[in-house]
Each structure stands twice: as structure tokens, then as C-alpha cells.
N, C-alpha and C positions, 0 to 999 in steps of 0.2 A: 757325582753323588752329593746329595745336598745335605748340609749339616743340621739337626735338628733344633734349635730355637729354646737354648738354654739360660739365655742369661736376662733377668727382669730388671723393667723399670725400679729405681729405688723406690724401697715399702719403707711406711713405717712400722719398726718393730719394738713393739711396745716391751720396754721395761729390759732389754736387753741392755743397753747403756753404751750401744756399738755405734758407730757410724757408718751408715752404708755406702762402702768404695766399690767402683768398678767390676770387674769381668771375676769369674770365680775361680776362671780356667789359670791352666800353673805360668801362661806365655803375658796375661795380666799383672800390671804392677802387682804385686801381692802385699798385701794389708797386714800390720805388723803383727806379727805375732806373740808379742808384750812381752815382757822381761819378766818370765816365772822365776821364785826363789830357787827351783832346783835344774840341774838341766841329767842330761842324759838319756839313754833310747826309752821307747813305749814301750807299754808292755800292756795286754790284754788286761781287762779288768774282771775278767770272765765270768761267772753265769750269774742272775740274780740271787742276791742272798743277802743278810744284815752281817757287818762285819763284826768279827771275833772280837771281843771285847777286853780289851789288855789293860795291863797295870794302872795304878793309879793314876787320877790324873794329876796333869802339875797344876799347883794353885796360879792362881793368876793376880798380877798384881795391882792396885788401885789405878781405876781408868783417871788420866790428868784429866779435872775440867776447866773451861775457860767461858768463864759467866761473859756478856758482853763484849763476845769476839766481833773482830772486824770485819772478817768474812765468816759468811755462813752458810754451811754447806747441807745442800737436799740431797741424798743419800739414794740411787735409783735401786729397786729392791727386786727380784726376781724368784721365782713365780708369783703369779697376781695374790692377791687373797680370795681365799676361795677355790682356788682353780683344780680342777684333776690334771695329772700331767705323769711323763712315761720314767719309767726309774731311771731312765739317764739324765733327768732334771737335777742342776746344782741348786742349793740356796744360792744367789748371786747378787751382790752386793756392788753397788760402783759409784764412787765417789768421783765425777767428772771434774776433768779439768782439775783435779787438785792430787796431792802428793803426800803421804801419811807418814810421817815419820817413824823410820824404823823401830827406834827405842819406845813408842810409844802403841805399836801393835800389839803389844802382849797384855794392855791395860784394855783395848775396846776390845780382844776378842774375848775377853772375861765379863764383857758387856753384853755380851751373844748366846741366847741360851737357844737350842736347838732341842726341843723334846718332840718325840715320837710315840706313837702307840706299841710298835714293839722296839724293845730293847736293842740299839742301833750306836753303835760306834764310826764314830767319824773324825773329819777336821777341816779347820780351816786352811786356806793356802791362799797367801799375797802374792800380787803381781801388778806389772803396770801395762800398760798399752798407750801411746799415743796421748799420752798426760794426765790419762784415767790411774788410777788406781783401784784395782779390785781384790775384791774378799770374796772366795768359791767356800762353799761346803757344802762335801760331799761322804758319802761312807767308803769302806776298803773298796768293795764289790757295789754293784749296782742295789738299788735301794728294792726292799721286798713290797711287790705286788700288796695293794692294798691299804698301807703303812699310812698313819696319818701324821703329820707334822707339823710342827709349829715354832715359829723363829719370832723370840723377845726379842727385840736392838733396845736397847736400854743405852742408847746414844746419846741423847739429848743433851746438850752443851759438853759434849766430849771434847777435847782438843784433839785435831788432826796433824796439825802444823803450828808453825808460831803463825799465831794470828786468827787459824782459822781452826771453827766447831763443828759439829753438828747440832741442825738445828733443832729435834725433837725426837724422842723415843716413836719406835715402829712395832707393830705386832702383826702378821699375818699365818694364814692357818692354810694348809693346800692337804690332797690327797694324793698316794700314787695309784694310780689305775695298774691295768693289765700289764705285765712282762711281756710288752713286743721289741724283738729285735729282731732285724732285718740283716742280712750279711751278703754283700754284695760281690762276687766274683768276677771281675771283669777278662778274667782272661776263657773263663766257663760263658761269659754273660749269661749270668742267674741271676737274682735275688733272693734268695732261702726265705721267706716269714713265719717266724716261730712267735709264736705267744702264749704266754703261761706255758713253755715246753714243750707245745706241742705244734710240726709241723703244718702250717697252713696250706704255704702254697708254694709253689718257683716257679718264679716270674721270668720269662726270658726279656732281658734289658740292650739296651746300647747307653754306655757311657762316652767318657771322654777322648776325643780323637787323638792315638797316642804320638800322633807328629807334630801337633797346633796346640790341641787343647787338652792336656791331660785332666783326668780328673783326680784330686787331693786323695788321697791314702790315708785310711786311718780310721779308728771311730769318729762317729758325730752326731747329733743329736737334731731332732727335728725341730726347729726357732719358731715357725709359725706356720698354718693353714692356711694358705691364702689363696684359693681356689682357683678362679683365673687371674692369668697374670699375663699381659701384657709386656711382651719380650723384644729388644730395640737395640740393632746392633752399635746404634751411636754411644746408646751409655757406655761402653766398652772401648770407644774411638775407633769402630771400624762403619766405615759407611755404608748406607744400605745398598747401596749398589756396587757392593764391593764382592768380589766371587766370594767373601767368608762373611759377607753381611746377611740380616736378615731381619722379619720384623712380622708380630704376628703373637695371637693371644693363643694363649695354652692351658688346657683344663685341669684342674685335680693338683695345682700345684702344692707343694713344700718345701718351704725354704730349707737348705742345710747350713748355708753361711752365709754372712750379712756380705758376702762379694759378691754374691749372687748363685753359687747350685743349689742348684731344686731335686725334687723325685716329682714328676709328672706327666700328662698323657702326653704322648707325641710322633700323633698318625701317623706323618707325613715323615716318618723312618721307620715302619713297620716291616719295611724288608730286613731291615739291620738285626733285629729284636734276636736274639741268644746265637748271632754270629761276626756280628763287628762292633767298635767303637765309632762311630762318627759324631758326638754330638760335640757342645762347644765347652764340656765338663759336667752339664747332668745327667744323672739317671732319668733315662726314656723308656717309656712302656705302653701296651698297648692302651687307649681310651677307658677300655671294659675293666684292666688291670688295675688299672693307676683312680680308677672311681672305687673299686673294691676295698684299695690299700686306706686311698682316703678316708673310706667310711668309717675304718678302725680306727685309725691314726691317731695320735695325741700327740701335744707340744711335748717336748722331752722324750721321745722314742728313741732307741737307737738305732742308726744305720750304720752299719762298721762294712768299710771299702775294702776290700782286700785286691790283690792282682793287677794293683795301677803301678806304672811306672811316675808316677805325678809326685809332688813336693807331696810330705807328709802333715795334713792336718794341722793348721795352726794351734795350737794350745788353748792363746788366749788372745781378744781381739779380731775375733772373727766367727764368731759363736761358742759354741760350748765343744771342746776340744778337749774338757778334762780329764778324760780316761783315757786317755793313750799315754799318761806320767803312770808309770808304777806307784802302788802305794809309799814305798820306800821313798821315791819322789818327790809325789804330794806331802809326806811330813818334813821333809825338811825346806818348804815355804811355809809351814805354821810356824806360829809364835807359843802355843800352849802344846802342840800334841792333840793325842786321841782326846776325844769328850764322847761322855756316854749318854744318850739323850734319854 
């Protein structure tokens, strides 16, 4: 049984702030999962909605700045300007290669203004990855269908570190589009697709092979369209002529995480589709499917996994993993609490 052709040549993925490592599946090094401020299990983020808007908020206290710092730091910012994108889109924020001073997070996140068209409670939550440091903001529940948004960084010569700033104030303005989430069953091999609440379709799938290649558990969020992709089992270190190699372009791709699983069409396991797992950790589906899911699709959708025996969803550091921290979670990585946009 041949396994189906999961895992892509590295893309690049704009404005995520990630570095694309290896195989996606759980038997690949797996790519860290960055040091969130809070730990303990996920929890469901559950259905679209604007979060409840609770007590005041705390004031925030004067951002340090540092006029003619020595290092100067470009600030990767997420979603583009402009962009529509799926309500499990974070604001995401990622200071490479540099380290923000703890004492001094509750000053730039008072530099962050986050406004929305409707009345939308949220927050930030720090974390590092791999010498990144990043700043998510996100609301309790998945963000309302529609909602327009808008993130000030009011940055500019902010001190991050001794020594080092940011180098300019940012503004950018994005949309959320339709409420699709996708829920994937692997032990059913389904895909449910719901948008704006209403059932579309169930898709019989083959995921990840549950002896080699599991596929990750958890919510996740769609990082990029990238239609065909060119899949190569060396980026992974297994040779192509290796009985688990393989090599071959696949249509209708989307990425889920910068290691590489995708949702995309993948013919040549059409036997498998809503009775087994064999692929190398993506969601496979038939050509006709996986062109339909595409055509809806938006960056920031969500596909939430369920029924894998696979490691759980990296948090952070491998895409957008932020809904699987309870809200409870998420606030105790902020520095300020709830802000009401």
C-alpha cells in the first residue's frame, strides 16, 4: 500500500515569522513548540462568536523607549494589510531572533491597540520559539464572521532589550470572512465542513499512518494556499527510493504547519478515502473534493483534528496552534489582560 505524498518542498510563508523544518508527521524531529507563558491541557475554543467583555481593563504602563539603539528591530506582523482571512486568524507579531524583556511587555502591549467593527474582547499572550519571540492576539472564542480589524503598533523606538528597539510604528487593517471550520475525524475518516453553521459537506479523508506517521491532534489553522506543491521525500531524510519515499506534485494544496501537513487532493490513495489512514501525516482527499474545499478556503480557517493518536498540536512555532490553550491559558501569557477593541 503506497503512502500518499504528504509532505512539501519548503515554501515560503509570508509574514508567519516561522522557519520551515522538515516532515510534519509525529516520527520527524518535531519543531519546537516555543515556550508559551502558560502551560496545561487544551481546551476547545468552541463556536464563532465575540468574546464576553469583562471588567476593566488594567491600565498599562509607559512603553521604555530607547532613541538610537544599537540594534534595531523589523517586527514581522501577521495577517497582511488588507487581507480577508478565517476567524481562527491571530494578530501575530514576531520579533526574530531577539528576546523582549519580560518587565518590559506590559509597556509595548499598551503600544497595541487592536479595534474592531464589533465590540470584541481579547488579548495578548507572549511566547518564544527558537529565539523568536512572539506576541498572538486573539479573542476568548473564534473571531465573528465579518468583523473588521485594525492593529496600531505604536512601536517605534520602543526598547525590547537592553540595547535593542523597534524600529517604526505599524498599522494594518484585514477582514474576517466566512465562519469555516472543518473537523476532522480520523478514526470516522470524515471531514465535517461547516460554514457560517451550516453543514456543507463530509468529505471521506485518509490521514496520517497511525504506525510511521501520525498526524498532529488538535486545532490548526490554514497558513497558506499554495495550490500545487511539489512533495519530496528527501526534505524529510528519507530517500526516494526508499519503500516510505516518494516524490510527486499534488493539487489543491494547504498548508497546516510550517513542518509541513497539508489538506490536499491525493488520487493515488483514493482506495483509502473514509477507511484508513496511510498517508505521511496529511489530510488526503479526493481531486474533485479537495478543488471544492480550495475554492472556499481562506488563510486562517480552521481545521481542528480529532481521533489521531499523534503528538498534540504545537502551540507555537509551527503555525498557529492558539486555540487549543483555554482561555484561562491565554491570559495568564498576557501582560495587561482583556482589551476591548
Amino acid at each position: 500500500m503506497r503512502l500518499s505524498r504528504c509532505i512539501g518542498l519548503p515554501a515560503a510563508l509570508a509574514l508567519t515569522g516561522l522557519a520551515v523544518t522538515g516532515c510534519g508527521a509525529e516520527t520527524g524531529e518535531r519543531p519546537g513548540s516555543g515556550k508559551p507563558s502558560s502551560t496545561g491541557s487544551a481546551a476547545s475554543s468552541g463556536p464563532s462568536a465575540p468574546a464576553s467583555v469583562a471588567a476593566p481593563e488594567k491600565p498599562a504602563p509607559p512603553a521604555v523607549e530607547l532613541p538610537g539603539a544599537a540594534k534595531v528591530v523589523r517586527p514581522e506582523i501577521a495577517p497582511a494589510n488588507g487581507e480577508k482571512v478565517g476567524v481562527g486568524q491571530p494578530v501575530a507579531i514576531v520579533f526574530k531572533h531577539q528576546k523582549v524583556s519580560p518587565e518590559l511587555r506590559a509597556g509595548i502591549e499598551g503600544r497595541l491597540k487592536v479595534s474592531t467593527s464589533t465590540k470584541t474582547a481579547g488579548a495578548w499572550h507572549w511566547a518564544e520559539s527558537k529565539g523568536d519571540t512572539l506576541v498572538h492576539f486573539r479573542p476568548e472564542k473564534y473571531w465573528q464572521a465579518g468583523t473588521e480589524v485594525s492593529l496600531d503598533a505604536r512601536l517605534g523606538k520602543v526598547k525590547l532589550a537592553p540595547g535593542a528597539a523597534v524600529d517604526r510604528d505599524r498599522k494594518i487593517n484585514f477582514t474576517i470572512g466566512a465562519a469555516m471550520i472543518s473537523t476532522v475525524d480520523l478514526k470516522a475518516h470524515r471531514m465535517t465542513v461547516v460554514r457560517d453553521g451550516r453543514t456543507l459537506r463530509s468529505i471521506p479523508v485518509s490521514g496520517g499512518d497511525e504506525k510511521k506517521f501520525k498526524t498532529r491532534d488538535g486545532i490548526k489553522t490554514i497558513l497558506a494556499k499554495e495550490g500545487r506543491v511539489v512533495m519530496d521525500s528527501r526534505s524529510i531524510g528519507i530517500p526516494r527510493n526508499h519503500p516510505d519515499g516518494f516524490y510527486g506534485s499534488y493539487d489543491y494544496s494547504m498548508r497546516e504547519t510550517v513542518s509541513g501537513e497539508y489538506v490536499h487532493a491525493a488520487p493515488d490513495n483514493a482506495e483509502s478515502f473514509g477507511k484508513e489512514n496511510v498517508s505521511h501525516g496529511c489530510i488526503g482527499m479526493s481531486t474533485a473534493d479537495a478543488k471544492w474545499l480550495y475554492g472556499l478556503s481562506l488563510k486562517g480557517d480552521v481545521v481542528q483534528v480529532t481521533g489521531s493518536s499523534g503528538k498534540p498540536m504545537d502551540t507555537f512555532g509551527n503555525g498557529y496552534g492558539d486555540w487549543n490553550l483555554s482561555w484561562e491559558q491565554w491570559l495568564k501569557g498576557s501582560a495587561l489582560g482583556v482589551r476591548t477593541g
